[in-house]
C-alpha positions in Angstrom: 86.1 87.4 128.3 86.7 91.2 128.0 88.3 91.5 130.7 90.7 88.5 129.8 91.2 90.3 126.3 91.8 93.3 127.8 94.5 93.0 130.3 96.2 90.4 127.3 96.1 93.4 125.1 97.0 96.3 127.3 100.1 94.3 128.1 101.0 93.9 124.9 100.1 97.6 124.1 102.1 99.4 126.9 104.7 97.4 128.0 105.9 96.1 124.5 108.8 98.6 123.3 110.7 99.5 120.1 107.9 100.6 117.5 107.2 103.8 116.1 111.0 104.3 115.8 111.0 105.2 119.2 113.2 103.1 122.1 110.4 104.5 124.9 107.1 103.0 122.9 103.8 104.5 124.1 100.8 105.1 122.7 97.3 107.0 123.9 94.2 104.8 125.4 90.8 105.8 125.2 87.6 104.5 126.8 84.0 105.3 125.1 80.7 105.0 127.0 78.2 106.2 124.7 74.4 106.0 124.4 72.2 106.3 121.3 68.4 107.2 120.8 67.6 106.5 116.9 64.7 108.3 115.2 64.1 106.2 112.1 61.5 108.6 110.6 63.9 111.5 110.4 67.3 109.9 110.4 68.2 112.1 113.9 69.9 110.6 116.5 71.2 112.2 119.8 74.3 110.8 121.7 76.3 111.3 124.8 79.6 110.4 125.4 82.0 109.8 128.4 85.3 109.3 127.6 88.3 108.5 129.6 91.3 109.8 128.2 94.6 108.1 129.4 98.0 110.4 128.1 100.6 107.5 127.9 102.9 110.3 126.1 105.9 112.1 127.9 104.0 115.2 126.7 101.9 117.4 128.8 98.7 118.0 126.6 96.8 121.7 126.7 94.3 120.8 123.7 92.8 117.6 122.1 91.0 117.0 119.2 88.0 115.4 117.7 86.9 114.3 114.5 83.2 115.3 113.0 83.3 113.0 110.3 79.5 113.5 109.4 80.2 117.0 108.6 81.8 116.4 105.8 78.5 116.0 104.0 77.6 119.6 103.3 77.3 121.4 100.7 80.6 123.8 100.8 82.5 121.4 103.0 86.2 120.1 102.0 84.9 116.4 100.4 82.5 118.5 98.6 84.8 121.2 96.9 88.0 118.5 96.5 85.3 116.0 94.9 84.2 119.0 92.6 87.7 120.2 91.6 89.7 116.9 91.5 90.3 116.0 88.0 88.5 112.3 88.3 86.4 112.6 91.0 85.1 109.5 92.9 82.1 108.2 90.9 80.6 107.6 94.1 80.4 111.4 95.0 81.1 114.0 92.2 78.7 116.9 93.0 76.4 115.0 94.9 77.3 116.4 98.9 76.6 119.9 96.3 73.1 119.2 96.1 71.8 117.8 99.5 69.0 119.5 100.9 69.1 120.5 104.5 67.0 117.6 105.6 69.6 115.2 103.8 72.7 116.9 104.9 74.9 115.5 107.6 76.2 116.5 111.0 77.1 116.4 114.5 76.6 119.2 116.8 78.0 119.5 120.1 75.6 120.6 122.3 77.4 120.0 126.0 81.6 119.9 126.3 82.8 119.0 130.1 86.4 118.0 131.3 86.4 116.3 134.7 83.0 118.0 135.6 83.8 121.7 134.0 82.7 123.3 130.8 85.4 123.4 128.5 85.8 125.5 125.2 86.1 124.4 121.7 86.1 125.4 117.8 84.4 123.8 115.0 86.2 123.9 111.8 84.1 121.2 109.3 85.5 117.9 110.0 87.8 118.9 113.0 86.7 120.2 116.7 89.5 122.0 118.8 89.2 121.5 122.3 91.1 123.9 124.9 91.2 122.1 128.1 90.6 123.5 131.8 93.4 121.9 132.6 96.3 120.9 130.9 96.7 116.5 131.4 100.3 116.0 132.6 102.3 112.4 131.2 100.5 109.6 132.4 97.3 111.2 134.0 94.1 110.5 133.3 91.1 112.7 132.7 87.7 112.5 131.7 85.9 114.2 128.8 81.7 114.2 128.7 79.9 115.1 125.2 76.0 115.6 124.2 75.4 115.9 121.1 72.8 116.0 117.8 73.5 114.5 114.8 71.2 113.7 111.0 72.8 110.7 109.1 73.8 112.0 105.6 72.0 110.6 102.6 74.3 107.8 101.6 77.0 109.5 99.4 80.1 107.8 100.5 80.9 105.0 102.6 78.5 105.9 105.9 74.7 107.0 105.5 70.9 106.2 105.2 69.6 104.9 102.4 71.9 103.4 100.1 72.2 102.0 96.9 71.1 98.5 98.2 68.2 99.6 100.1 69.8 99.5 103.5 68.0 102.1 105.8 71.4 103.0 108.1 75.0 102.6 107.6 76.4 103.7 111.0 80.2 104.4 110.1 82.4 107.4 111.2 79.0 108.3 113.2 80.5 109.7 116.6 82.8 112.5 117.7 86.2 110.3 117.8 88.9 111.7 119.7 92.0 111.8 117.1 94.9 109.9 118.0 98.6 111.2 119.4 101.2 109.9 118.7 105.3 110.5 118.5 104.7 112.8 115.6 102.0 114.8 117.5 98.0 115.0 116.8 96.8 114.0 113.8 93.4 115.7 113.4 92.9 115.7 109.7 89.9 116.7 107.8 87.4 114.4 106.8 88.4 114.8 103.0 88.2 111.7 101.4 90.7 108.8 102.5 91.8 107.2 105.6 91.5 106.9 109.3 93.2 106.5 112.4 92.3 106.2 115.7 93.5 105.9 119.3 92.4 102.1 121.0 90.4 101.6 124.0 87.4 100.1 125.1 83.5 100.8 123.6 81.0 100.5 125.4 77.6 101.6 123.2 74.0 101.2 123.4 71.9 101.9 120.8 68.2 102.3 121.4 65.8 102.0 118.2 62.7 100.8 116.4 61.6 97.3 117.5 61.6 95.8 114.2 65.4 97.5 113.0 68.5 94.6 113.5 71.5 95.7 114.0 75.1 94.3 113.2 78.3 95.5 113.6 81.3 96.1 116.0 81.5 94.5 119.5 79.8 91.8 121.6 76.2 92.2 122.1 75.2 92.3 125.7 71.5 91.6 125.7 70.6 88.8 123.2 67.9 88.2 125.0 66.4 91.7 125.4 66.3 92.3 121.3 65.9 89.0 119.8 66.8 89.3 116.1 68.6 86.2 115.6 71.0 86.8 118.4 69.0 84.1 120.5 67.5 80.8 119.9 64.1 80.7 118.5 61.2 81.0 120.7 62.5 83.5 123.1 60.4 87.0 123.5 62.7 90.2 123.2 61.8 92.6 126.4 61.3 96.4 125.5 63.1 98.8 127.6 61.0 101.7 125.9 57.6 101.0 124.2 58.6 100.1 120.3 62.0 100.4 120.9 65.1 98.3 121.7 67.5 98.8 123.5 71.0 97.5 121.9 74.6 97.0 124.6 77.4 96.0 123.1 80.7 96.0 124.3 83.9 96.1 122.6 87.3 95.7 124.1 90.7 96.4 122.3 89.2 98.4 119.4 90.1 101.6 117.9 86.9 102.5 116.2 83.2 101.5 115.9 80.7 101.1 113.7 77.1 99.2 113.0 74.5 99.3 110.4 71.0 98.6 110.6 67.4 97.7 109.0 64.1 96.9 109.4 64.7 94.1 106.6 67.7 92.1 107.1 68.3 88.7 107.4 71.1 87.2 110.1 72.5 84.2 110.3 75.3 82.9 111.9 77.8 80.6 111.1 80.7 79.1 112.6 84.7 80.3 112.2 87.9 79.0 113.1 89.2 79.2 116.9 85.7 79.6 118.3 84.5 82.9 116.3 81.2 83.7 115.4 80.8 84.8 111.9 77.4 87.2 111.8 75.6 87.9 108.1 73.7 90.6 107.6 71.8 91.0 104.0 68.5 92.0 102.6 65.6 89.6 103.1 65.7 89.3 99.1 65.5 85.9 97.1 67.8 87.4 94.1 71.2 87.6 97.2 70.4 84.9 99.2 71.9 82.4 97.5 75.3 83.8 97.6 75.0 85.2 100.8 74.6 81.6 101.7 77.3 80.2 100.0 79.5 83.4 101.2 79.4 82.0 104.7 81.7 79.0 104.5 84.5 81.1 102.1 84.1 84.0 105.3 85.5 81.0 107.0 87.8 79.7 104.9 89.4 83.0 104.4 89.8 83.4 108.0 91.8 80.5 108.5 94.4 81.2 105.6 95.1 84.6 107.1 95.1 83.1 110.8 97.7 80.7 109.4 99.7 83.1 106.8 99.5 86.2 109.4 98.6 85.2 113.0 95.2 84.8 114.5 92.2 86.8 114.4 92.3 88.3 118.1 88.2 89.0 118.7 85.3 86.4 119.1 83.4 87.3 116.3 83.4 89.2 112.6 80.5 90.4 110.9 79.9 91.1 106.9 76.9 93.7 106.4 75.4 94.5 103.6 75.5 98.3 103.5 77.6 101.6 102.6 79.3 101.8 99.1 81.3 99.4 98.0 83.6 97.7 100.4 84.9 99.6 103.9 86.4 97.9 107.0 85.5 98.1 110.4 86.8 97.0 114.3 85.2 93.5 113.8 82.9 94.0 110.9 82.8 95.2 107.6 80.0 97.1 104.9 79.7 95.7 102.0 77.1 96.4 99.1 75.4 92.9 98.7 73.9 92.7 95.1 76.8 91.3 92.9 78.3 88.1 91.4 79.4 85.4 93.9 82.7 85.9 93.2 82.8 89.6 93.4 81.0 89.4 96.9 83.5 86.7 98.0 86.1 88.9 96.5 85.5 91.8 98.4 84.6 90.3 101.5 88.5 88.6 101.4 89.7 92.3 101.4 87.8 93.9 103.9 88.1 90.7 106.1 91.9 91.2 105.4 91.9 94.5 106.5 91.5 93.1 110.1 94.8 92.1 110.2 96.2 95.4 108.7 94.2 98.0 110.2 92.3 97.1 112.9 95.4 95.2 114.3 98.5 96.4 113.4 97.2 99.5 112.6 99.3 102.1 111.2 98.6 105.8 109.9 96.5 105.2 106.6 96.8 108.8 106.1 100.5 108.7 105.8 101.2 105.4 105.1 98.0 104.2 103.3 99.5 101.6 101.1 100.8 99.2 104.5 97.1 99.0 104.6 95.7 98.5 101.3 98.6 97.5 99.5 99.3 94.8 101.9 95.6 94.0 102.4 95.8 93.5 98.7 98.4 90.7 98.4 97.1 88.7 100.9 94.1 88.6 99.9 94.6 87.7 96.4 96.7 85.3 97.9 93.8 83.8 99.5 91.4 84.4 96.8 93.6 82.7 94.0 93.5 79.6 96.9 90.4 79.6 98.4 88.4 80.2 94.8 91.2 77.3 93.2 92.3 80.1 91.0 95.5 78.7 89.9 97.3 81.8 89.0 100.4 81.2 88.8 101.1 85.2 90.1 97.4 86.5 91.4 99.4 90.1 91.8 99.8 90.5 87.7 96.9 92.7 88.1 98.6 94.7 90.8 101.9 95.0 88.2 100.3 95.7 85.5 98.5 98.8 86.9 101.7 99.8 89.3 103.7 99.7 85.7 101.2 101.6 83.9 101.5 104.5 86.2 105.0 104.6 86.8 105.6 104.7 82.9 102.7 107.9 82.8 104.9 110.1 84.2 102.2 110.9 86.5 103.4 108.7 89.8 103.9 110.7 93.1 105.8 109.2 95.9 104.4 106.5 98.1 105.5 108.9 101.0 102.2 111.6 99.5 99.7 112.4 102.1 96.6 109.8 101.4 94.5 113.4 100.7 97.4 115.0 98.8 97.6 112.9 95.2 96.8 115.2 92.2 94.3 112.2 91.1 92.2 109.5 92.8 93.8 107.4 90.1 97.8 108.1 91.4 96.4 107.2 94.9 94.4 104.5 94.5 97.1 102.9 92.4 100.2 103.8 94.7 97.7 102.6 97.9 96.9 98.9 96.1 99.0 98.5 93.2 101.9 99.4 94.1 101.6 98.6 97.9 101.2 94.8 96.8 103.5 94.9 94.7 106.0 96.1 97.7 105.6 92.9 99.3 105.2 90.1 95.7 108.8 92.1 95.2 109.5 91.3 97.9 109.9 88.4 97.8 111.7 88.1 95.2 114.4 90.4 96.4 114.5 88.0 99.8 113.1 84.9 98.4 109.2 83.6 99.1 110.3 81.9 102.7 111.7 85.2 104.2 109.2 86.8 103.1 106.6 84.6 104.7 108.1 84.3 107.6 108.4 88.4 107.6 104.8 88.8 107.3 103.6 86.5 110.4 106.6 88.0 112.7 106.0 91.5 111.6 101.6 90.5 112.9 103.4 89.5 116.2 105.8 92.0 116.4 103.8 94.9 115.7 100.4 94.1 116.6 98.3 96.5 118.5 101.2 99.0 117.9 100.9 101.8 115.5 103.6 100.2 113.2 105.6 102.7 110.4 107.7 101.7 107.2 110.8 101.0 109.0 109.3 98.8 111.5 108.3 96.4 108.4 111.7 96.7 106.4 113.1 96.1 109.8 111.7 92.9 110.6 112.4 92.0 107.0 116.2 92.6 108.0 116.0 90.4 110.7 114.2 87.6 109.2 116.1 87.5 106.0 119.7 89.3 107.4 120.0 91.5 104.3 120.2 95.2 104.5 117.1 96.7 102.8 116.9 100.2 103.4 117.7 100.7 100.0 114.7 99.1 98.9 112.4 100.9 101.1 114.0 104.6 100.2 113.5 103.8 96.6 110.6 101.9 96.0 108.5 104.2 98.8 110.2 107.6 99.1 110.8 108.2 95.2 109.0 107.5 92.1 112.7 105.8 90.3 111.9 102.8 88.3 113.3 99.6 87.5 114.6 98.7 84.2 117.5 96.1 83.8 118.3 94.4 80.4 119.9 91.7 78.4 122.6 94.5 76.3 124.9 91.9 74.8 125.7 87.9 74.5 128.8 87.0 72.7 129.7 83.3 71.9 133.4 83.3 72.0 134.6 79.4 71.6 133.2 77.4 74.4 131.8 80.4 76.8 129.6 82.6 76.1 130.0 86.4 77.4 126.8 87.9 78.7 126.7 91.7 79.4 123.7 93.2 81.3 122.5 96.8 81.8 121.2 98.9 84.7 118.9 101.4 82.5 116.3 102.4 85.3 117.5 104.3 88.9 116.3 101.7 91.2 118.9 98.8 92.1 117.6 95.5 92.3 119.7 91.5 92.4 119.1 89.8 89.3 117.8 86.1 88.7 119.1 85.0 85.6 117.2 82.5 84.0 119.1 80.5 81.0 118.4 77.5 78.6 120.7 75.7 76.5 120.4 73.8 73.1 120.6 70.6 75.0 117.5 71.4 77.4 119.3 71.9 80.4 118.5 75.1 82.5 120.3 76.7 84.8 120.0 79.8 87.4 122.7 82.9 87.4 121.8 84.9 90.8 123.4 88.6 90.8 123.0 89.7 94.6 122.6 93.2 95.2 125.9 94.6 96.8 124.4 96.8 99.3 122.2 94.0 100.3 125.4 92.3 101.6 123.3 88.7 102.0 122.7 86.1 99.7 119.2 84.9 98.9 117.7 81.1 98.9 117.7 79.4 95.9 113.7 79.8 95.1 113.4 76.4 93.3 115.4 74.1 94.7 115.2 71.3 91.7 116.8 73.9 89.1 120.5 74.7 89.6 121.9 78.2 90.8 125.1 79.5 90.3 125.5 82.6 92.4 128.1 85.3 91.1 129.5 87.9 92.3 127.7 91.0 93.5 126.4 93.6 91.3 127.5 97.6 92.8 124.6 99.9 91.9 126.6 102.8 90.5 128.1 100.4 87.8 125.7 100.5 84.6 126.7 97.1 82.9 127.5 94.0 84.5 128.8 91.0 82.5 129.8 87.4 83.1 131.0 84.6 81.2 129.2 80.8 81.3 132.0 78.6 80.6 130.2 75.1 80.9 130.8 74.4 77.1 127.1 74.6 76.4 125.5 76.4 74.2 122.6 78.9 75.0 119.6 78.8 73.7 117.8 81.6 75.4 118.0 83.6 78.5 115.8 85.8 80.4 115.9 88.1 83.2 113.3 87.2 86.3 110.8 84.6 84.6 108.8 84.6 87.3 108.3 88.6 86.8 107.9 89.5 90.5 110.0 92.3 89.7 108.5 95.4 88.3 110.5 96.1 85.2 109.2 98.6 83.3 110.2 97.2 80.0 110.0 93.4 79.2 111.0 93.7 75.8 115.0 94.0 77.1 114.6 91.3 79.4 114.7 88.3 76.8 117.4 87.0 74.5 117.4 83.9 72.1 114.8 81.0 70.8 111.6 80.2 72.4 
């Protein structure tokens, strides 16, 4: 099956054009073969690597680069000092990385560099290792790259580690030296600071050799059920040691760009089914207080898959594991870490998000450094679209949440642009809420601006448009264009590359005889069409739609049972707009947008009449 995946997948990859806002699309490829040997007592490991490096790029590359993510725990390093100078500082960390002793420190050293055989040089600079090659890889060579290294797995500060909060003994994220990813804009080797990844895809192979009673979960297919036991095979059969006490773990993962797996000498694995022939995996402490709702979590893993398979596209591996581990909630290439003692429906809620995240970043895939809230923001929507279904919420708008905290911010004066480096924002506050809040609110609004359809039908062709490619901003607000026909570049330039606001307003209604005159403001910067929502005295109500003029489209009526009358276009640079109604009725009460999916700073303006 690899191999079927693979050739499906490189097809799409390098033959599929028109992404990255490029008309020659290419991207990197990278194949891992790496080999672990685990000391449990002291948390050491040491690895090799050999890596085949592929240059799809019309660029002839003299250097690459490599990220050290586990040097990032050190006392002195740059998570450390930002952590200690920020102004709210991750809870998770604050001067913890400050006080680790050597023995609970984290790093990876180098100890052997070759290209194609030969000794290469390279500088260490915390998170980032420079790599000067022998000899320089011309477009569409390949060349091979082979690493030794040591490493110590930090104390469990943030996201990877030994140890953690839950009891799990290792959480195996960020763990090797990753080769960083070029792209059209060049290498993007940034620090290990605090936020997001991105990586170059190829294909893993890993084994993992480690104490005889440890399970391990994670990414990839497991190649040795049989050799290791631990739930991977049916009862009765005897695991075989490769080394006396140890196991030895294969596992191979096509089509992936990164990998990760946790382990412990305690966990529990079951298995249960998932649409289109996936294997879900659990992993979770042997511990009577979780069990139940690790239980219960397994048919809602399953359930959630198939809304996104069926309001994205389909889940393209044979298997997804949730592992109780790290610190909080993190995704993974086909897994993700999750700390396991909470409510039910906080574990089921933050397993919908990192199991969303498959979709949005370990699929599509775009620069979470850059453009951090096409990942979180949109992993937020959908799943609190499939939360407020799968756990019968019945909201009638799961994002109010997502608006309310977007709103907040924007009115604090304190809002950067969506376009701010993910390790950039002057708070963990402005970039957590520009990176959820407002990136799910980006797509709720959407929908209103295109109506709920279009944007549907946006989502699942963007997923098959864009999948395994890398995609930016105007690659989204592209396929938008096409699905709906409007022109939306405005919305994207204001909403992402600005911090103006939206404020429109109800400034005057004048009864004059049998019409009524209604006068409506543009108070904030950003344009947006205007649904009009009006009640008369007799119980009637009726729909006035304003279209956006630079949209130059028109869009659905969103509920079809409630009549629209569609006036003419509203130009930007004009402040006021006004209308008459001349259908002899009386008004009762307007309101602009009642369905709020449009992020108005001010509600108080957006009302007029009687309840």
């Amino acid at each position: 099956m690899k191999y079927i995946l693979s050739g499906f997948f490189l097809t799409a990859v390098f033959f599929s054009a028109f992404a990255q806002n490029n008309n020659s699309y290419w991207q990197q490829e990278v194949d891992y073969k790496m080999n672990v040997q685990m000391d449990v007592k002291t948390f050491q490991y040491k690895g090799t690597q050999e890596l085949k490096y592929t240059n799809n790029s019309p660029d002839t590359l003299n250097k690459v680069f490599y990220h050290l993510y586990f040097n990032a725990f050190q006392p002195g390093s740059e998570m450390d000092v930002r952590s200690r100078t920020i102004v709210d500082p991750d809870s998770r960390v604050t001067d913890r990385i400050s006080k680790l002793s050597p023995s609970e420190i984290g790093y990876i050293k180098p100890t052997l560099f070759t290209q194609d055989g030969s000794a290469a040089k390279y500088v260490i600079k915390g998170t980032v290792m420079e790599v000067m090659l022998n000899k320089a890889i011309l477009p569409g060579e390949s060349t091979v790259f082979n690493m030794n290294w040591d490493a110590q797995v930090p104390l469990q500060i943030r996201r990877s580690g030994r140890n953690n909060a839950d009891g799990v003994a290792l959480t195996m994220t960020q763990w090797y030296p990753k080769l960083a990813e070029y792209d059209f804009e060049g290498w993007h080797a940034d620090p290990y600071i605090g936020r997001e990844f991105y990586g170059v895809w190829g294909d893993f192979d890993v084994t993992i050799t480690i104490d005889e009673n440890y399970t391990i979960g994670g990414t990839g297919y497991l190649q040795n059920p049989a050799e290791v036991g631990h739930g991977y095979t049916v009862p009765g059969q005897k695991p075989m040691h490769s080394v006396k006490g140890k196991y030895t773990w294969h596992f191979l993962a096509p089509d992936v760009h990164d990998f990760a797996w946790a382990a412990d000498d305690n966990y529990v694995h079951d298995t249960y089914p998932g649409p289109n022939g996936v294997t879900l995996h659990f992993f979770y402490k042997n511990d009577p207080e979780i069990a139940e709702n690790w239980k219960n979590l397994q048919p809602k893993t399953a359930e959630l898959m198939q809304f996104f398979n069926e309001n994205v596209g389909q889940y393209p591996y044979e298997q997804y594991s949730v592992i109780q581990g790290g610190d909080g909630g993190m995704e993974y290439a086909m897994c993700t870490m999750i700390t396991g003692e909470r409510e039910f429906g906080s574990l089921v809620g933050v397993t919908a998000h990192e199991l969303a995240h498959s979709w949005f970043q370990f699929v599509l895939a775009t620069n979470e450094s850059k453009h951090e809230w096409m990942d979180e923001g949109f992993t937020s929507y959908i799943s609190s679209e499939a939360m407020n279904l799968v756990m019968d919420q019945k909201k009638t708008n799961p994002h109010i949440g997502s608006y309310r905290g977007y709103i907040l911010m924007a009115a604090s004066g304190q809002e950067q642009p969506q376009t701010t480096h993910a390790d950039r924002y002057a708070t963990n506050r402005a970039y957590g809420i520009n990176a959820y809040s407002k990136g799910s609110v980006f797509l709720s609004q959407l929908g209103y601006v295109i109506g709920p359809e279009n944007l549907s039908k946006t989502l699942k062709r963007y997923y098959s448009d864009f999948k395994f490619k890398h995609p930016t901003p105007n690659d989204f607000i592209r396929t938008a264009e096409k699905v709906s026909g409007f022109e939306l570049d405005w919305y994207l330039t204001d909403w992402t590359q600005t911090t103006n606001t939206i404020d429109y307003g109800i400034k005057a209604v004048e009864n004059e005889g049998n019409s009524t005159k209604v006068t409506l403001e543009r108070i904030g910067l950003m344009p947006m069409p205007i649904d009009l929502y009006v009640t008369y005295e007799d119980g009637s109500q009726e729909l006035f739609y304003i279209p956006l003029r630079m949209m130059w489209g028109e869009k659905p009526n969103p509920f079809t049972e409630l009549k629209r009358t569609v006036l003419e276009d509203w130009a930007w640079a004009y402040p006021t707009y006004t209308f008459e109604i001349n259908n002899g009725k009386k008004v009762k009460n307007m309101i602009i947008d009642a369905t709020q999916r449009m992020a108005d700073l001010d509600l108080e303006n957006n009302t007029y009449g009687t309840k």
